[in-house]
C-alpha positions as CSV (number, residue, x, y, z in Angstrom):
1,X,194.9,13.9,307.6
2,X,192.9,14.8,304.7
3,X,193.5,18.5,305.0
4,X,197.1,17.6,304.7
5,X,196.1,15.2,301.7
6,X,194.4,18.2,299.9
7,X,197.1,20.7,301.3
8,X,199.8,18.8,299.0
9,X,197.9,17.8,295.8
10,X,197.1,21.7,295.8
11,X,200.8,22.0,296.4
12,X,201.5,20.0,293.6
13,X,199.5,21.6,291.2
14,X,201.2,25.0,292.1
15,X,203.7,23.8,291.5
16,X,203.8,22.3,288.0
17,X,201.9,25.5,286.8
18,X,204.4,27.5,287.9
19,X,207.1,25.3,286.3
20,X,205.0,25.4,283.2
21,X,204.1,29.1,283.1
22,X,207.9,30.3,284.3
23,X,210.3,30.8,282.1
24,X,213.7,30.7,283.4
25,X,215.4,32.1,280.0
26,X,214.4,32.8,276.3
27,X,216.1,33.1,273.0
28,X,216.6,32.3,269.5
29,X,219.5,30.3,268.0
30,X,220.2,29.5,264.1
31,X,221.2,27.0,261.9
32,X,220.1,23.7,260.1
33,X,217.4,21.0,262.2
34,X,219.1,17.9,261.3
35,X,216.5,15.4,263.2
36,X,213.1,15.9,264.6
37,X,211.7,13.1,265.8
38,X,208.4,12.0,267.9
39,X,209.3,10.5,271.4
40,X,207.7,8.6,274.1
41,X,206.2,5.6,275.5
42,X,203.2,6.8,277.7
43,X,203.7,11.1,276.7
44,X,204.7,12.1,273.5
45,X,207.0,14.9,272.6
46,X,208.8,15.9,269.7
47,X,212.7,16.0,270.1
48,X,214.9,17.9,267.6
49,X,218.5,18.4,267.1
50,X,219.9,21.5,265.6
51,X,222.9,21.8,264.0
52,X,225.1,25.5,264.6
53,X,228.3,26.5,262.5
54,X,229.7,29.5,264.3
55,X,232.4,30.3,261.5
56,X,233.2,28.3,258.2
57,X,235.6,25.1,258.8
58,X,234.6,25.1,262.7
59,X,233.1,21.7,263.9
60,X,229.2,22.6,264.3
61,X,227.5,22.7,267.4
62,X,224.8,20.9,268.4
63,X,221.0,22.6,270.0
64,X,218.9,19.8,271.1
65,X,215.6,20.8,271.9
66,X,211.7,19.8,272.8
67,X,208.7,20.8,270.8
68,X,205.3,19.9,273.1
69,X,202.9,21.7,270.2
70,X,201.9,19.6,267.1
71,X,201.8,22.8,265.0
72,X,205.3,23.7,265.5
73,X,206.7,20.7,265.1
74,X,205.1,20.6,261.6
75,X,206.6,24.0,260.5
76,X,209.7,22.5,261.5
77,X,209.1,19.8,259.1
78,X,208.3,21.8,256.3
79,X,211.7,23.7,256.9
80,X,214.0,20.3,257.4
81,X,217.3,20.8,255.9
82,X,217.2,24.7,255.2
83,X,218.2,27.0,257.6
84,X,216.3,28.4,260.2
85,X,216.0,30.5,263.7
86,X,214.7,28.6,266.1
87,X,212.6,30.8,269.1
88,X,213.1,28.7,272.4
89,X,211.9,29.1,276.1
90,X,214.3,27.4,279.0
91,X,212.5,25.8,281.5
92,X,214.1,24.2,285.0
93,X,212.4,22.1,287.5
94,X,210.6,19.6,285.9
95,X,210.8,16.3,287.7
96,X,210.6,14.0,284.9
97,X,211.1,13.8,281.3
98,X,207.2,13.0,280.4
99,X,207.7,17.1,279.6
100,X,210.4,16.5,277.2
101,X,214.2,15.4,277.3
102,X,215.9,18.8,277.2
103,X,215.2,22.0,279.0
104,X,214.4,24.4,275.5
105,X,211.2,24.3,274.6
106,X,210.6,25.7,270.8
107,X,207.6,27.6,270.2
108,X,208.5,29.2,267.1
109,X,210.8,28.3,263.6
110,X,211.4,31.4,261.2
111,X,212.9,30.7,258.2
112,X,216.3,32.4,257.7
113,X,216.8,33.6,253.6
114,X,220.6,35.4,253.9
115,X,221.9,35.8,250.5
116,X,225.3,35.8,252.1
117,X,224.7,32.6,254.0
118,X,224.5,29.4,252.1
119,X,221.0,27.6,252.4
120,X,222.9,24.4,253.2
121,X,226.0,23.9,255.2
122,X,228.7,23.1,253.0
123,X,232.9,23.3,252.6
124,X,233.2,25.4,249.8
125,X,236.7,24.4,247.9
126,X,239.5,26.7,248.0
127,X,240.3,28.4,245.1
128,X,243.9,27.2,243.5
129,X,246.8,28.1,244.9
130,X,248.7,30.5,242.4
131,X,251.7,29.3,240.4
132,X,255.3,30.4,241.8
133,X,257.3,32.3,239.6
134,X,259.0,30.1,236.6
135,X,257.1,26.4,237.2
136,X,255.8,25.0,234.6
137,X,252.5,25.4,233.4
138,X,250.2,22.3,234.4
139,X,247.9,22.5,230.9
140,X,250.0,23.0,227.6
141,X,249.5,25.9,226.2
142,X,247.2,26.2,222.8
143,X,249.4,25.6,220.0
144,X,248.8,28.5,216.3
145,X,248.4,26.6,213.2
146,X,251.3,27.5,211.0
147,X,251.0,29.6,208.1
148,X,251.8,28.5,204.6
């Protein structure tokens, strides 16, 4: 009975260090971290939501994530609000969410500095439609003094 005892806490262990040490996938993914937030009633994690525009006017998507390291979380912080590359591990098969609430760990932020990307997401305005041919200007046009 105890062998059997000891057979499946050692089983258990195994396990969860397996689970912890495996990654199923890994990647990057870019945009703006809109919330970060510290989470948990007995284990504390940091979850984060990052927001991804794939082509200007297209409704963004949303990266929700985990960050379990302290130090990461802070560089996050620093970088709140500009946009960034997030570097992300995948992990599947953990039984609870003590771990965190998603399955993408981040382990690393990089700062992204495009020139042709703007630092914030924004709608930038259309420029004005040209006049058609013959309409009346909209502003008056500058009057010349007369001459004497």
């Amino acid at each position: 009975m105890l062998t059997v005892l000891v057979a499946l806490i050692l089983l258990g262990f195994v396990y969860f260090w397996a689970v912890l040490n495996w990654n199923y996938s890994t990647g990057e993914r870019a945009g703006w971290v809109q919330k970060l937030s510290e989470k948990g009633w007995i284990c504390k994690t940091w979850e984060g939501e990052l927001s991804m525009i794939a082509m200007p006017g297209a409704a963004p998507e949303k990266f929700f994530f985990t960050v379990r390291e302290d130090a990461v979380a802070e560089n996050i912080n620093r970088v709140m609000g500009k946009r960034v590359s997030l570097r992300y591990e995948e992990k599947v098969g953990l039984p609870t969410s003590c771990f965190g609430e998603t399955r993408y760990y981040v382990t690393n932020v990089t700062l992204v500095e495009d020139p042709h990307i703007p630092a914030t997401p924004s709608v930038v305005p259309a420029p004005p439609a040209p006049s058609p041919p013959g309409a009346i200007p909209s502003t008056p046009a500058p009057t010349v003094p007369a001459t004497k």
